[in-house]
C-alpha positions as CSV (number, residue, x, y, z in Angstrom):
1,X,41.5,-11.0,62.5
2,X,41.5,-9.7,66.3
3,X,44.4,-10.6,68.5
4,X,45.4,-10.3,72.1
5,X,48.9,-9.1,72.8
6,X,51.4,-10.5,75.7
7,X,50.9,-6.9,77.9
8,X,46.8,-7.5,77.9
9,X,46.3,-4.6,74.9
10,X,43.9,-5.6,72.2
11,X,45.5,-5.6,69.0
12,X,43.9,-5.8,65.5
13,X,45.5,-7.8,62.9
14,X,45.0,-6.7,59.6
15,X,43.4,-9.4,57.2
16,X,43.4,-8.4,53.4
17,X,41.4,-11.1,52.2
18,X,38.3,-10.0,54.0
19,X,39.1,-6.6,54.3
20,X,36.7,-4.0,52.3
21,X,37.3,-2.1,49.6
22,X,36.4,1.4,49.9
23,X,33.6,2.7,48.1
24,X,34.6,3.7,44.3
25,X,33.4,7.3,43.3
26,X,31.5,7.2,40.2
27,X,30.8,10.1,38.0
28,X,26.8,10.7,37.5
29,X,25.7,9.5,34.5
30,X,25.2,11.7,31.1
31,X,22.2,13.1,30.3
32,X,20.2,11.5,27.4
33,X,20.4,13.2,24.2
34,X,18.0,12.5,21.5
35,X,19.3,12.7,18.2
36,X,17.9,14.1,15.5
37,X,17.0,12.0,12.3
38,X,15.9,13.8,8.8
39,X,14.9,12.9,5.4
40,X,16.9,12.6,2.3
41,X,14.8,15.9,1.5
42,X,15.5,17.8,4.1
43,X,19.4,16.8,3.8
44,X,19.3,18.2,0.7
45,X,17.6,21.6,1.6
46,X,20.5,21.7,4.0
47,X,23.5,21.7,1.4
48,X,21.6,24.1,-0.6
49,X,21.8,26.4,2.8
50,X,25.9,25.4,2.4
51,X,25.4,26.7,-1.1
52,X,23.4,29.9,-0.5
53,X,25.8,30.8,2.6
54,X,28.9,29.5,2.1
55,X,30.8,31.2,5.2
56,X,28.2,29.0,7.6
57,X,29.5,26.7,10.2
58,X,28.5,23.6,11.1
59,X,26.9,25.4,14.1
60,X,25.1,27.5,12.0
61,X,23.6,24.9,9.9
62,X,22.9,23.1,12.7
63,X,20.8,25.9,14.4
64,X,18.7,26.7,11.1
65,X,17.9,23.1,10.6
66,X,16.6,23.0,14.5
67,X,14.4,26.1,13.3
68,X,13.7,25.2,9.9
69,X,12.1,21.3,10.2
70,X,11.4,22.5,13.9
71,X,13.9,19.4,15.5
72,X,13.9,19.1,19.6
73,X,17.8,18.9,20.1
74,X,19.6,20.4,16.8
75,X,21.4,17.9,14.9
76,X,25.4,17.4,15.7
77,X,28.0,18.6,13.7
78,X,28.3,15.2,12.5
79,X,25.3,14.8,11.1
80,X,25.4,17.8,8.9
81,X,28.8,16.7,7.8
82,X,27.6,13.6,6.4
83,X,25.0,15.2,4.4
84,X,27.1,17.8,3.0
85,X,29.1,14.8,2.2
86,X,26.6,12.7,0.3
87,X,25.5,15.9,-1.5
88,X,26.2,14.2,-4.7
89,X,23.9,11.1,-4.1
90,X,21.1,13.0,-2.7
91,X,20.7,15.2,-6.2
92,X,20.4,11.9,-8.2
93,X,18.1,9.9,-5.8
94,X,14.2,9.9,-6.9
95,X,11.4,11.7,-5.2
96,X,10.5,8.7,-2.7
97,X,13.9,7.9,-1.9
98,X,14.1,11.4,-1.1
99,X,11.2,11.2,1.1
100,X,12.9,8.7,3.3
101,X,15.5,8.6,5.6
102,X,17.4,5.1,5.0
103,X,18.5,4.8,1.7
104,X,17.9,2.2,-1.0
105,X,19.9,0.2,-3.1
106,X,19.9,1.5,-6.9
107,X,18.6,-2.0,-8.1
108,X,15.7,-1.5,-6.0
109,X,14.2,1.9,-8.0
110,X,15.4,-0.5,-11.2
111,X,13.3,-3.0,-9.8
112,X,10.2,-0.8,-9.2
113,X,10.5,0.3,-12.3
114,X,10.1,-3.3,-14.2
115,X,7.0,-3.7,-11.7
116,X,5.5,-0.6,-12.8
117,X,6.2,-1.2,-16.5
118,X,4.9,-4.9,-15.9
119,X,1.6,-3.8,-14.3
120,X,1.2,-1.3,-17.1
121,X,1.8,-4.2,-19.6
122,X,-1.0,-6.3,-18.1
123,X,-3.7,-3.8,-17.4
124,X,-3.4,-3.0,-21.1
125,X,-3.5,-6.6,-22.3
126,X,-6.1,-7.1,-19.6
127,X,-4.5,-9.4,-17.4
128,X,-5.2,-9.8,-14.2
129,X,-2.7,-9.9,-11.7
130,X,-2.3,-10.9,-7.9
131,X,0.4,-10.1,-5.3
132,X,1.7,-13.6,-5.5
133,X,2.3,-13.4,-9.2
134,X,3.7,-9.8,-9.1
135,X,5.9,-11.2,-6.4
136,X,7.4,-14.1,-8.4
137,X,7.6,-11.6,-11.0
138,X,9.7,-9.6,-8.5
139,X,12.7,-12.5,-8.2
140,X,12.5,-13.5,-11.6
141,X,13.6,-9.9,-12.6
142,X,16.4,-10.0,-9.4
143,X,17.9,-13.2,-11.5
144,X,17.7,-11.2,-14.3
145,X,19.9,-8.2,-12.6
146,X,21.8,-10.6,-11.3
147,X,21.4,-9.5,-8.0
148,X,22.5,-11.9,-5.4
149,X,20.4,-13.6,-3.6
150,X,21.7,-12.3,0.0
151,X,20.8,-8.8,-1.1
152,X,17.3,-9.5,-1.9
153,X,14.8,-7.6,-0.1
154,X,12.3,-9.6,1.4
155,X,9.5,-10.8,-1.3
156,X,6.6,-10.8,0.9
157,X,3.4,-9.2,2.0
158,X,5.2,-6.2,3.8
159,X,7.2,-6.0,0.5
160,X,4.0,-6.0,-1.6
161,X,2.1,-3.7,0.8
162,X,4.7,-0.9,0.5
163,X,5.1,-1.0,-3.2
164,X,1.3,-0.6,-3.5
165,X,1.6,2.5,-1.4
166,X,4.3,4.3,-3.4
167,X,3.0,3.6,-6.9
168,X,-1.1,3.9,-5.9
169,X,-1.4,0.3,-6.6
170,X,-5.0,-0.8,-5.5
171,X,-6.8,-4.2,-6.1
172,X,-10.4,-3.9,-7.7
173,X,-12.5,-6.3,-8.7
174,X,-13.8,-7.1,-12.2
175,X,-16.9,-6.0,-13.3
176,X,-18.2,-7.1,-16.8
177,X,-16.9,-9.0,-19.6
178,X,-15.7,-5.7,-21.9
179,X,-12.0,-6.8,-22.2
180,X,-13.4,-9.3,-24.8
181,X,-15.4,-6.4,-26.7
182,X,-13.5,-4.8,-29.9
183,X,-13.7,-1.1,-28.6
184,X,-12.9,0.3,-32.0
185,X,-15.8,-1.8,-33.8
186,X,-18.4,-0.8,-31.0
187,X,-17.7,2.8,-31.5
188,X,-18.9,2.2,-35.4
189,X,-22.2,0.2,-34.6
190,X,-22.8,3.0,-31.4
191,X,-22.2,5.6,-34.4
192,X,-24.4,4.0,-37.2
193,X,-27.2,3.3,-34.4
194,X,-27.5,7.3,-33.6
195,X,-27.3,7.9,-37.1
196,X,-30.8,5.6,-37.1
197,X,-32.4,7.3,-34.1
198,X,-32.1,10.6,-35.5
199,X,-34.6,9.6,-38.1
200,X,-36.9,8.8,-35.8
201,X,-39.3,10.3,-33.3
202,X,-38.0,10.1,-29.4
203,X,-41.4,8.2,-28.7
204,X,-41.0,5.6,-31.2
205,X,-37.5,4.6,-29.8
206,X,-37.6,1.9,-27.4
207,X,-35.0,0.1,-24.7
208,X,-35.0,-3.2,-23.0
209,X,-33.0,-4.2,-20.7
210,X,-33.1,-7.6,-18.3
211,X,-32.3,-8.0,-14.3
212,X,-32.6,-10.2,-11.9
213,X,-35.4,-10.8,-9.1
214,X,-34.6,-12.3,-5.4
215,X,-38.3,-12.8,-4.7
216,X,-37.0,-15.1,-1.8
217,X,-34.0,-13.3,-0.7
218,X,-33.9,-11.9,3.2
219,X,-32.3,-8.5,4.0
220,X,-28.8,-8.9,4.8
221,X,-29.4,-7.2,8.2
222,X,-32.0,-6.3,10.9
223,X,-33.4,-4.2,13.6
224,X,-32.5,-5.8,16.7
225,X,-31.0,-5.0,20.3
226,X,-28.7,-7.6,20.8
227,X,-28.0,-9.4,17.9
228,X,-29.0,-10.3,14.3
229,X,-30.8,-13.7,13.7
230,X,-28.5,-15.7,10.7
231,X,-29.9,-16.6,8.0
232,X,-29.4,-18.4,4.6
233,X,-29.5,-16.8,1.5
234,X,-31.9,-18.3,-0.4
235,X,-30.2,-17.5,-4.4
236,X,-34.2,-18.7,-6.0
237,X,-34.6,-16.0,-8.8
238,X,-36.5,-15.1,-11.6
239,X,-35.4,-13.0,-14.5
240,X,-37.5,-9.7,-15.4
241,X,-37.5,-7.5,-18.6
242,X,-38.4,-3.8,-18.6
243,X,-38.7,-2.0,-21.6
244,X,-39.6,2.3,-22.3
245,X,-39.2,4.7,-24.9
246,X,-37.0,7.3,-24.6
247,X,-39.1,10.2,-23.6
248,X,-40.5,7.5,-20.8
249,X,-44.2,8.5,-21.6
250,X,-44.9,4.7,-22.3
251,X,-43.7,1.9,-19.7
252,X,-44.6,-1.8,-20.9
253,X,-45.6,-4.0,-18.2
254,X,-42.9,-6.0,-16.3
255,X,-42.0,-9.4,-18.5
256,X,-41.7,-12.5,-16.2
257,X,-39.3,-14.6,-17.6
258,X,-39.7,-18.5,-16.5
259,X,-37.8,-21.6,-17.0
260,X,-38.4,-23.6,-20.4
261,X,-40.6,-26.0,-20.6
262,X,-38.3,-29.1,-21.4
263,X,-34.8,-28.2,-20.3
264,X,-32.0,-28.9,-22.9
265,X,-29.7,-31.5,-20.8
266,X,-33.3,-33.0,-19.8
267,X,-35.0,-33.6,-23.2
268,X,-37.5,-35.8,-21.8
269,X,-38.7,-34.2,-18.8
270,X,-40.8,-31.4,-17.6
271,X,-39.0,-28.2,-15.8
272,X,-40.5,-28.4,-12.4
273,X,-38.8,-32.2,-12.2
């Protein structure tokens, strides 16, 4: 803090609480260096370059990795140590895991491979299956592993969605009723009825068949510029029977199937009550 001296000079006293500090020097700051990531795969094509050259550097392998899977920055010289070093694990992993570039656990490909084997099972006992069941399915065959349950991956629709992807898994919907059918005796009547056509002419065999007839129904959808009008879909149908021969040179008329005259659950009363 300023003083004034005893012969009239202005003397500054010198106060280290207040004083400044003089500014620091900092060095500028590193440039950003993106590192390079790569697939199991392409690990392994690099320790077969090792193998095929074995007087390359980790330089070396570094610069024909930039050029081979065309990487930005080429990978550091600890990167391509630590896939020389896992050499060992990357020639026993599958083709997915291969395809990746984080690792799985081994009781995850065992687990895949119940689900596959338990999806296979179903499908040929003609079981349906949803994602909720295949995922309690999932942590039933965990206990079974005896994996604990803090390694578990988490069961849920990101879990289920992923699996679908790297087995094909789609969801379709059921059409028909022929999982109740005995295939093998079907293929003996289909036999024995060709067997009976042959003896006939083609314009003596005949086919029926039935569908159904929306005589009420809307189209779904409409011309319009700004919007389509909503409306109900009226379900009223009536059932029609078309029958041919085989050469097609005779159509029968269209058969109208109606409603019964006195309903079964309403012995006593007409149909149109």
């Amino acid at each position: 803090m300023p003083s004034i001296s005893s012969g009239g000079q202005r003397t500054v006293q010198f106060d280290p609480i207040h004083a400044r500090a003089p500014p620091m020097t900092t060095s500028p700051p590193r440039p950003y260096r993106k590192r390079s990531h790569f697939t199991k795969l392409q690990a392994l094509q690099i320790c077969e370059r090792r193998r095929q050259v074995l007087t390359a550097t980790y330089k070396e392998l570094a610069a024909w990795a930039q050029a081979k899977f065309s990487f930005a920055p080429p990978p550091s010289k600890q990167t391509i140590g630590r896939a020389l070093k896992s050499e060992s694990q990357l020639r026993c992993a599958t083709a997915d895991c291969l395809m990746s570039q984080r690792g799985r656990p081994s009781f995850q490909l065992v687990l895949d491979r119940c689900m596959i084997e338990f999806v296979l099972a179903s499908e040929s006992w003609g079981i349906p299956l949803s994602g909720s069941m295949l995922i309690a399915q999932s942590r039933k065959a965990l206990q079974r592993l005896n994996v604990p349950p803090a390694s578990w991956p988490r069961l849920g629709r990101s879990w289920f969605r992923n699996f679908q992807d790297r087995y094909g898994i789609r969801w379709r919907r059921a059409h028909g009723e022929d999982g109740l059918v005995d295939l093998d005796a079907v293929e003996e009547e289909v036999a024995e009825l060709r067997r009976l056509i042959c003896t006939y002419s083609f314009t003596d065999v005949y086919n029926m068949d039935e569908t159904g007839f929306f005589f009420i129904n809307v189209p779904r959808g409409s011309l319009c510029v700004s919007s389509a009008p909503a409306l109900k879909q009226d379900k009223a149908r009536i059932t029609l029977a078309l029958c041919t021969n085989a050469s097609g040179t005779d159509k029968l008329p269209l058969l109208f199937i109606g409603k019964s005259v006195k309903p079964r659950w309403l012995a006593k009363k007409l149909a149109d009550v």
